[in-house]
PASEBA-1860 file (N, C-alpha, C; in nm, 3 decimals):
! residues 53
1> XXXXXXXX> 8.074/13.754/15.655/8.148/13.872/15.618/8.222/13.845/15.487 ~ 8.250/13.941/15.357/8.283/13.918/15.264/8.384/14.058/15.242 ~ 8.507/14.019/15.195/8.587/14.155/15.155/8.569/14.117/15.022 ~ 8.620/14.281/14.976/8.610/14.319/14.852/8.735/14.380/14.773 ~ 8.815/14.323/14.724/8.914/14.369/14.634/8.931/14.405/14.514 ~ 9.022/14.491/14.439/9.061/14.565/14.351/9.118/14.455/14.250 ~ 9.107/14.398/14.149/9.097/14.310/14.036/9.157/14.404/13.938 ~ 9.270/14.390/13.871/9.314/14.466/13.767/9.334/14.379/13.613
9> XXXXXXXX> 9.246/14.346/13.507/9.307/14.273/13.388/9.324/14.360/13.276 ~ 9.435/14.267/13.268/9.475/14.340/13.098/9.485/14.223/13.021 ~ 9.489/14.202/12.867/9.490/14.095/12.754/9.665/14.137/12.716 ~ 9.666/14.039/12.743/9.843/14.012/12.702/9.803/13.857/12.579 ~ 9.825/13.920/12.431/9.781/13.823/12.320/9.688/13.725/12.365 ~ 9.654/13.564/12.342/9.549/13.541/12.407/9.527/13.534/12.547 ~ 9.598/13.575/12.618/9.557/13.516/12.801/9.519/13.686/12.807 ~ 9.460/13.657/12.953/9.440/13.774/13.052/9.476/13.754/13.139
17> XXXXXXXX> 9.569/13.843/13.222/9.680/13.838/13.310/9.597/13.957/13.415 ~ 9.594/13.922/13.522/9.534/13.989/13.675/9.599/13.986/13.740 ~ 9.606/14.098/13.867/9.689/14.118/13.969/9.536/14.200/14.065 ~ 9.625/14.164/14.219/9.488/14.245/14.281/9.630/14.345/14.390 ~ 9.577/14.454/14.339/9.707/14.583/14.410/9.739/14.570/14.561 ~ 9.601/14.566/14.644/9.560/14.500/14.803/9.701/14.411/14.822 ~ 9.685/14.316/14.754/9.744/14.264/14.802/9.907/14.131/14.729 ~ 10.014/14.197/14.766/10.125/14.147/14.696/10.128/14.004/14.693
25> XXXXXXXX> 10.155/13.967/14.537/10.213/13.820/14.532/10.030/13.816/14.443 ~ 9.947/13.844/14.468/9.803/13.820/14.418/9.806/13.791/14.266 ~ 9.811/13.663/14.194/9.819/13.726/14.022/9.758/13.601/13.992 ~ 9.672/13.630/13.865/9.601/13.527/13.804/9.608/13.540/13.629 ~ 9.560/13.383/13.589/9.573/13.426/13.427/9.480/13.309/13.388 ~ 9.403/13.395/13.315/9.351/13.266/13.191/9.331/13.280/13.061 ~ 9.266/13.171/12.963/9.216/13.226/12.852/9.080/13.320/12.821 ~ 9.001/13.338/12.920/8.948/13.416/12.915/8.910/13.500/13.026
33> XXXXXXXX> 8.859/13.597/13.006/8.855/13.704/13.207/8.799/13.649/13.264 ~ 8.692/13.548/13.293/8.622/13.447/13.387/8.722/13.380/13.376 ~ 8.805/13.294/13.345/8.930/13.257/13.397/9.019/13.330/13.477 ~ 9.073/13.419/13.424/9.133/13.504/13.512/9.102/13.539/13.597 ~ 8.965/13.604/13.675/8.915/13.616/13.734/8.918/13.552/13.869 ~ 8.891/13.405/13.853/8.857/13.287/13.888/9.019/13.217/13.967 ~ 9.043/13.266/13.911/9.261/13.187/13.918/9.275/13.339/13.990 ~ 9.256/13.454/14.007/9.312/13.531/14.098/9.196/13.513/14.210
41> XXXXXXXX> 9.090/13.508/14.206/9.038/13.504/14.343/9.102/13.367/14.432 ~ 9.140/13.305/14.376/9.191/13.158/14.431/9.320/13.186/14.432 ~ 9.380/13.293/14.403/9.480/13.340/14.458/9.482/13.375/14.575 ~ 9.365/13.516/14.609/9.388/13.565/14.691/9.343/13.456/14.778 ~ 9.230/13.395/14.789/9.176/13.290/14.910/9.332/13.233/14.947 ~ 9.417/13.170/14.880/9.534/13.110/14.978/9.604/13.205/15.003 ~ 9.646/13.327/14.944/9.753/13.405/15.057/9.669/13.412/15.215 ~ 9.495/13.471/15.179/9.437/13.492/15.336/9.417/13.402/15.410
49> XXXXX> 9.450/13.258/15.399/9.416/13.167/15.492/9.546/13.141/15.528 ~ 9.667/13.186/15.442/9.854/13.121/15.495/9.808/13.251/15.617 ~ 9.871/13.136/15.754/9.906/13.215/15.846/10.018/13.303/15.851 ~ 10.047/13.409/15.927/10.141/13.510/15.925/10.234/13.448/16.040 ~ 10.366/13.398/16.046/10.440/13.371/16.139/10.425/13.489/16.226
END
């Protein structure tokens, strides 16, 4: 099973800065959007594996 989330980048001078809306705290950045990309999906992978007290 694979979910599918909402990826938002914008170019802030050289980086690209991501957020995924789904889900709060989600944000990634690199020098290029396959970076960014890459650093927010590995975002989201550790918020969904932290258990929920």
């Amino acid at each position: 099973m694979t979910n599918e989330f909402t990826g938002v980048f914008e170019r802030e001078g050289e980086w690209f800065i991501g957020y995924c809306p789904e889900i709060a705290g989600a944000n990634g950045q690199g020098r290029t959007i396959d970076e960014c990309r890459e650093s927010l999906a590995a975002a989201i992978k550790l918020i969904l594996e932290d258990p929920v007290p």
